[in-house]
C-alpha positions as CSV (number, residue, x, y, z in Angstrom):
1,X,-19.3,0.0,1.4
2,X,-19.3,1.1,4.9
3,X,-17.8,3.8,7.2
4,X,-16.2,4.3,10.4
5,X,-15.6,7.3,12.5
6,X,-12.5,8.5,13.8
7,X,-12.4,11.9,15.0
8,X,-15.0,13.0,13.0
9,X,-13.2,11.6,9.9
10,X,-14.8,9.2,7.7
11,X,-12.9,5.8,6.5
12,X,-14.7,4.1,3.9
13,X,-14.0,-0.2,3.8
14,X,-15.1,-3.3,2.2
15,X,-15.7,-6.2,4.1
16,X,-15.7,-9.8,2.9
17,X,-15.9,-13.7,4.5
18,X,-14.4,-16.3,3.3
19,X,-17.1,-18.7,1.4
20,X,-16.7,-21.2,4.4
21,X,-17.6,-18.7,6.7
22,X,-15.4,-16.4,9.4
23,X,-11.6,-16.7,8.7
24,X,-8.8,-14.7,10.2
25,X,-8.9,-11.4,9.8
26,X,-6.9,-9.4,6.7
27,X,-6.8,-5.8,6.4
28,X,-5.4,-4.3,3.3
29,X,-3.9,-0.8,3.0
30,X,-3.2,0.9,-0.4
31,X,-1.1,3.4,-1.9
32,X,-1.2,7.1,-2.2
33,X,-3.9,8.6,-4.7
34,X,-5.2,4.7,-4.8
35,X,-8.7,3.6,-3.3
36,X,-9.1,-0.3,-1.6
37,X,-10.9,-1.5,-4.6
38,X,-7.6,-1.9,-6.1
39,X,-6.8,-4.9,-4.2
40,X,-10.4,-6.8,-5.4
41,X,-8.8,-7.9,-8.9
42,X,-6.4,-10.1,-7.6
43,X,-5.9,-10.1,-3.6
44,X,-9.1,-10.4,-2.2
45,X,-10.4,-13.0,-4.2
46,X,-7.0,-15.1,-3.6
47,X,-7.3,-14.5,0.6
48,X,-10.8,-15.3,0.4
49,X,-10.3,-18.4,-1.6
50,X,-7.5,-19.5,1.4
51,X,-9.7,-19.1,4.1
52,X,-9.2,-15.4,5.2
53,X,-11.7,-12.3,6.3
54,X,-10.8,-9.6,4.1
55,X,-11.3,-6.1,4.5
56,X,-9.9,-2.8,2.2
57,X,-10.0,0.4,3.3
58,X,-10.2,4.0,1.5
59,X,-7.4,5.9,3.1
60,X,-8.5,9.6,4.2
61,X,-8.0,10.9,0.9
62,X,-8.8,8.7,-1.4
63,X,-12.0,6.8,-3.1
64,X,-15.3,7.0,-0.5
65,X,-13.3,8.5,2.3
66,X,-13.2,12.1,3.4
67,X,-10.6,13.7,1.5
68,X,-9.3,16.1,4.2
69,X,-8.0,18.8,2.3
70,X,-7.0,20.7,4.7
71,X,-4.2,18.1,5.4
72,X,-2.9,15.1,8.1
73,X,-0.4,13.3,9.1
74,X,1.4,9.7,8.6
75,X,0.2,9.6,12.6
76,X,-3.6,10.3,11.1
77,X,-3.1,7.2,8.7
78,X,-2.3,5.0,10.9
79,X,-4.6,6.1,13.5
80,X,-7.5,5.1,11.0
81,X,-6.2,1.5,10.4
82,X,-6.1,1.0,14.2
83,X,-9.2,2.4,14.6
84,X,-11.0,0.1,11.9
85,X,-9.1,-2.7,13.2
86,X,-10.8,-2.0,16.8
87,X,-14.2,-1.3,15.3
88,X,-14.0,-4.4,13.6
89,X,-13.8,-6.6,16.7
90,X,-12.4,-9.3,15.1
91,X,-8.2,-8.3,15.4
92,X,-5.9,-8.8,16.1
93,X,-5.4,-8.8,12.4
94,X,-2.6,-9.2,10.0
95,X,-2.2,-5.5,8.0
96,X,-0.9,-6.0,4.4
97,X,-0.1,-2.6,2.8
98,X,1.6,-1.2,-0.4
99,X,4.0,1.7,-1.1
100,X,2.8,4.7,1.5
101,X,0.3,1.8,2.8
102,X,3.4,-0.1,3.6
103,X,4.6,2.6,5.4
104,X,1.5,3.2,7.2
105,X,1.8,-1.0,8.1
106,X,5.2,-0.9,9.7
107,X,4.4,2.4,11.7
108,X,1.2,0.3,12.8
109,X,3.3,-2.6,14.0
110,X,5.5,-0.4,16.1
111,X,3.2,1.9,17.6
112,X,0.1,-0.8,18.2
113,X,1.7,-4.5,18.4
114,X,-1.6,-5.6,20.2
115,X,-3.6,-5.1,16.9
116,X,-1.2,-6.7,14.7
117,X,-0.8,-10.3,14.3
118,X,1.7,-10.0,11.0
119,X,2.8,-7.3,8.8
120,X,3.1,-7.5,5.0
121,X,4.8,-4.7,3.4
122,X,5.2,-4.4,-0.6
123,X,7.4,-1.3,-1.8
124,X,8.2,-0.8,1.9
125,X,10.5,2.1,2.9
126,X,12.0,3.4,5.9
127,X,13.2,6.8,4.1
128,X,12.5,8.4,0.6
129,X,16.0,9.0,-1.3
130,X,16.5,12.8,-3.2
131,X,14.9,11.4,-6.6
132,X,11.5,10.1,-4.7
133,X,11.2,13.5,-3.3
134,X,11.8,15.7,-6.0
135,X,8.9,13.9,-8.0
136,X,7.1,14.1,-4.9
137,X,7.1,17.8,-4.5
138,X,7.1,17.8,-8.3
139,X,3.6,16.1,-8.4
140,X,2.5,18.8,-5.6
141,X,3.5,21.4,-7.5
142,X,1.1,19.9,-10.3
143,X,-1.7,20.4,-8.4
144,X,-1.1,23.5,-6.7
145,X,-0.7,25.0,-10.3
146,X,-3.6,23.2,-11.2
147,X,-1.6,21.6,-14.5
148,X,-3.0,18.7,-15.8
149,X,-1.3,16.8,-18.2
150,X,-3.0,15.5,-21.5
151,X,-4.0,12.1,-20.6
152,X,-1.8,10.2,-23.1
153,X,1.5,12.0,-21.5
154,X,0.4,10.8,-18.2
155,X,0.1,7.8,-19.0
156,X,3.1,7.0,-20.8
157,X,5.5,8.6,-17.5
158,X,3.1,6.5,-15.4
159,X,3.9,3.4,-17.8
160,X,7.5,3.9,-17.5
161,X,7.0,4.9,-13.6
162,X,5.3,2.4,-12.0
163,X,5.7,-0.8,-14.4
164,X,8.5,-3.4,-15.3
165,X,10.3,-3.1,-18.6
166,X,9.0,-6.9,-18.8
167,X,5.4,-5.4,-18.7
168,X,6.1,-2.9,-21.4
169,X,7.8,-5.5,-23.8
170,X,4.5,-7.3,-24.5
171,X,3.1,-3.9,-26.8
172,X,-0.4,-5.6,-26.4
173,X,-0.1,-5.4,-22.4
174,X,1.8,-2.0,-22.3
175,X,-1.5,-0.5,-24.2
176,X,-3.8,-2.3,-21.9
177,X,-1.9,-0.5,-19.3
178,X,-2.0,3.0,-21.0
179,X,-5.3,2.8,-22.1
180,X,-6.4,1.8,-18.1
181,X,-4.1,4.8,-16.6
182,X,-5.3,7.1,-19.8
183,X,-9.2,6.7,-18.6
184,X,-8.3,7.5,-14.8
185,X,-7.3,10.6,-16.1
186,X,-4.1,12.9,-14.6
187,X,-5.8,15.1,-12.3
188,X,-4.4,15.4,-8.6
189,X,-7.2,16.2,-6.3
190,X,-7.3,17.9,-2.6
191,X,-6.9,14.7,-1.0
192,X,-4.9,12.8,-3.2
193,X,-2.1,16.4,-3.0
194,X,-2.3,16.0,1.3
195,X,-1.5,12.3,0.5
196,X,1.7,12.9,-1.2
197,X,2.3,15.7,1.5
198,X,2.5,13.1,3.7
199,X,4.7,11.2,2.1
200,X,7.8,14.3,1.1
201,X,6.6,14.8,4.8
202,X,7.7,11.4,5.9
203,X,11.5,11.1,7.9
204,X,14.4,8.2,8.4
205,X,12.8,5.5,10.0
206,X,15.9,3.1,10.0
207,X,16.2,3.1,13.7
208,X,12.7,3.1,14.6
209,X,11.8,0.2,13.1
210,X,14.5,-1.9,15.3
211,X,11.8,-1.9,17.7
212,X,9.0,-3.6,15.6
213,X,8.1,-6.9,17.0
214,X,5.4,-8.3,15.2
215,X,6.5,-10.9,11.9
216,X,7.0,-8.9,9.4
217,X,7.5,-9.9,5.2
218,X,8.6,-7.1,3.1
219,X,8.1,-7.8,-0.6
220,X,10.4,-5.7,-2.4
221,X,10.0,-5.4,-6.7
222,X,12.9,-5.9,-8.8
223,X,11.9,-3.5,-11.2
224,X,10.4,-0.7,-9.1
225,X,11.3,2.9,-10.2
226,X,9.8,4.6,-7.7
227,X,10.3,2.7,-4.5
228,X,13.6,0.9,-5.7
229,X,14.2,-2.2,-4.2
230,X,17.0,-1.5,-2.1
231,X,15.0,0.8,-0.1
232,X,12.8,-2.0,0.7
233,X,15.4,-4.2,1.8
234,X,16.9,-1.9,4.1
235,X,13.0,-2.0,6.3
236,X,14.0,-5.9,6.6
237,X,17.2,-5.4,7.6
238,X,15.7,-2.7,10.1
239,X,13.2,-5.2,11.5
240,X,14.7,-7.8,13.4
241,X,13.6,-11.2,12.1
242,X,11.9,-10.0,9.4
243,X,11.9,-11.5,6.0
244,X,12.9,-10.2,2.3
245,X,11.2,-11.2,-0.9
246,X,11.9,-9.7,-4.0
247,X,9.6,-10.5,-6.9
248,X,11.7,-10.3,-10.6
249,X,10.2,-8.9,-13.4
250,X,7.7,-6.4,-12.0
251,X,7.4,-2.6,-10.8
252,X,6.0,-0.7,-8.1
253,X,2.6,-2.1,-9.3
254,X,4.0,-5.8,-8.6
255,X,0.8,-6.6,-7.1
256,X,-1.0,-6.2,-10.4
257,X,1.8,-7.4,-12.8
258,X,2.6,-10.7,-10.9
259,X,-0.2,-11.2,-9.0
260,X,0.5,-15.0,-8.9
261,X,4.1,-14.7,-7.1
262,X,3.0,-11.9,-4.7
263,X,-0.5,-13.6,-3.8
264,X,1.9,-16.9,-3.3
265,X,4.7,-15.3,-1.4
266,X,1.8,-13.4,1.3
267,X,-0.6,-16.4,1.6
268,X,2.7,-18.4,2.5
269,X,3.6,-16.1,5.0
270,X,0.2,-15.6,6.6
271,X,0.1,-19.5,7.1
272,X,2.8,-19.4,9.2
273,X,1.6,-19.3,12.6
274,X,4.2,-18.4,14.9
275,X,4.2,-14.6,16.1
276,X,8.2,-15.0,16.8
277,X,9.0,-16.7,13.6
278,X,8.7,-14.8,10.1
């Protein structure tokens, strides 16, 4: 793992080549409370396989980077993803990024089109709905309190949270998945709370986003409870030209679920080479 420094902040990444040698460039942006190691299992070894330079990053907050207790911004995100993209020296770059990582992709379009070749958004939204922020400030709350919930609680609401129903009806996969989420444990730490700050911080960006320019997929999951799919689909109707997926049969953790139909859907998408045509 390496680092780079913006404003005295620390962003931990991973860097890999493609077995052939240098590829175009890939940067991968996760989710709140979620480190870049995530995207290993199954994205980075499929972009790798297709040719691509891929490197994850540890949002401030999360995994290697500096946690930041004290608190940022949606602007700070973003801010760190242009700046590795620059110390890189490699972008422009295609950004692919999930649930608050989507949303820190799109606002990177917009506000830095000259580091962006294409934008891949999964769970995208332009605007949270009442039900999304009440958990949100619920899950603050949490960790303000300091309650931790016994593991096996946590992971069952996580279960019925973040996967598909489809997931859950194979009893041998749904304990795979509780068992995984059990040994994480249900903790919320300083900088995974100023994570979801930002998020029940984050406004309406309907009308912004008519002014993205760069190609732009939104993956949307039919199953998602906590970034339903609608919302998704109302970024690519935002985005002019952009283009909607929606992938059946998994949740907000799509990427993991159906890992086959996402990795197919982005590496389709990042073949096309046309910056004017999605």
């Amino acid at each position: 793992m390496t680092f780079v420094t913006r404003d005295g902040v620390r962003i931990a990444y991973d860097d890999w080549a493609p077995p052939g040698g240098p590829g175009p460039l890939v940067v991968m942006v996760m989710g709140t409370g979620s480190p870049g190691r995530v995207w290993q299992t199954h994205q980075v070894p499929a972009l790798r396989a297709a040719g691509h330079r891929v490197v994850t990053l540890d949002n401030r907050g999360a995994g290697a980077s500096d946690e930041c207790a004290a608190g940022f911004t949606i602007d700070d995100m973003v801010g760190d993803v242009a700046a590795l993209v620059e110390h890189l020296d490699a972008g422009p770059a295609a950004v692919v990024g999930t649930s608050l990582g989507a949303r820190i992709v799109v606002e990177l379009a917009l506000a830095r089109p000259d580091l962006v070749t294409r934008a891949v958004a999964l769970a995208a939204h332009a605007r949270l709905e009442p039900v999304q922020r009440a958990f949100t400030a619920g899950e603050i709350a949490l960790a303000d309190e300091k309650i931790v919930p016994p593991p096996d609680h946590h992971a069952a609401v996580s279960a019925v949270q973040y996967l598909s129903p489809a997931t859950l009806r194979d009893e041998r996969a749904a304990q795979d998945w509780l068992d995984v989420v059990a040994f994480r444990g249900a903790a919320i730490g300083p900088g995974h709370r100023a994570q979801l700050a930002v998020s029940l911080a984050l406004t309406d960006r309907r009308a912004a986003y008519r002014d993205v320019a760069v190609p732009l997929l939104v993956v949307g999951f039919a199953d998602d409870a906590t970034i339903p799919p609608h919302l998704s689909r109302e970024v690519a109707d935002a985005v002019p030209g952009a283009r909607y997926v929606e992938i059946p049969d998994a949740g907000h953790y799509g990427y993991l679920e159906r890992p086959d139909a996402v990795n197919r859907v982005l590496l389709e998408f990042l073949a096309t080479t046309s910056r004017h045509t999605p």
